[in-house]
N, C-alpha and C positions, 0 to 999 in steps of 0.2 A: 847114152840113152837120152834120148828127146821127152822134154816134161809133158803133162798132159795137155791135149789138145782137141782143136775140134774133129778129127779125125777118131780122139778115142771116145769123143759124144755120139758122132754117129754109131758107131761101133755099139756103145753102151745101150742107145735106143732104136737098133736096131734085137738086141740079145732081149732086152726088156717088152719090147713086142709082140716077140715070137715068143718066148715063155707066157707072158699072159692070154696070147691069143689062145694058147693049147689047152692053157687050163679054161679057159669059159671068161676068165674076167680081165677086167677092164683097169681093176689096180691092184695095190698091194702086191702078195708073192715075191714078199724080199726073201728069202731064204731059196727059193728057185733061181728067182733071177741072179740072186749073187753068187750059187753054185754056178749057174751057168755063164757067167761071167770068170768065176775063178779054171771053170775044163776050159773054156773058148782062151782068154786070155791070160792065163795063169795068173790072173791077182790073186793074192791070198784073201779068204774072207772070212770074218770075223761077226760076232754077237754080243750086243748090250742091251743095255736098257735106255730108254731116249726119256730124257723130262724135256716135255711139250712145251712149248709159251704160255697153252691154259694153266699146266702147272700138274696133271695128268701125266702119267709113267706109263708110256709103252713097255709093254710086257717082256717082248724080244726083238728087236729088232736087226735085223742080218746085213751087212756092207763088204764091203768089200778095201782093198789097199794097195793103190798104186805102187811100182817100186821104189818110187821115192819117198813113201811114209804119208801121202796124201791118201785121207779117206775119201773113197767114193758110195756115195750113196745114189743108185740107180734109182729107187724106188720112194725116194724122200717123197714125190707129190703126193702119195697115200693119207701123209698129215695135213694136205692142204694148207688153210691159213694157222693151224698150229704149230709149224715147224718154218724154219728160214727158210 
C-alpha cells in the first residue's frame, strides 16, 4: 500500500467540498466530512477533544485514519490560526 499522497488530498478536498457545499456552509462539519471520507474511502474515523494554541478545548472534534496509523484531519482549517 502506497503512503499518503497528493492524490489522497485531492481526494480529501474534493469529499470535504461537496459535504460543506450540501450543508450551506463554508467550514467546519468534521463529523460529516469524516463520515464521508470513512463510506468514500474506508478510513476509519475517530473523536476527541483538540487543545487549541489559544489554550481553548474543542468540544469534539471528528478525524479520520489513514491505514497506516496517520491521522487525517480534513477539516483542521475551522481553527484557523489556533490549530497547526
Amino acid at each position: 500500500m502506497k503512503g499518503f499522497d497528493n492524490e489522497h488530498l485531492t481526494q480529501l478536498s474534493a469529499i470535504r467540498r461537496r459535504v460543506r457545499l450540501k450543508s450551506g456552509r463554508k467550514d467546519g462539519r468534521c463529523g460529516k466530512v469524516a463520515e464521508a471520507i470513512a463510506s468514500e474511502l474506508g478510513w476509519e474515523y475517530c473523536w476527541g477533544h483538540l487543545r487549541l494554541l489559544d489554550g481553548e478545548i474543542c468540544w469534539i472534534h471528528w478525524c479520520n485514519q489513514f491505514a497506516d496509523g496517520t491521522i487525517v484531519d480534513a477539516t483542521a482549517d475551522q481553527f484557523e490560526e489556533r490549530w497547526l
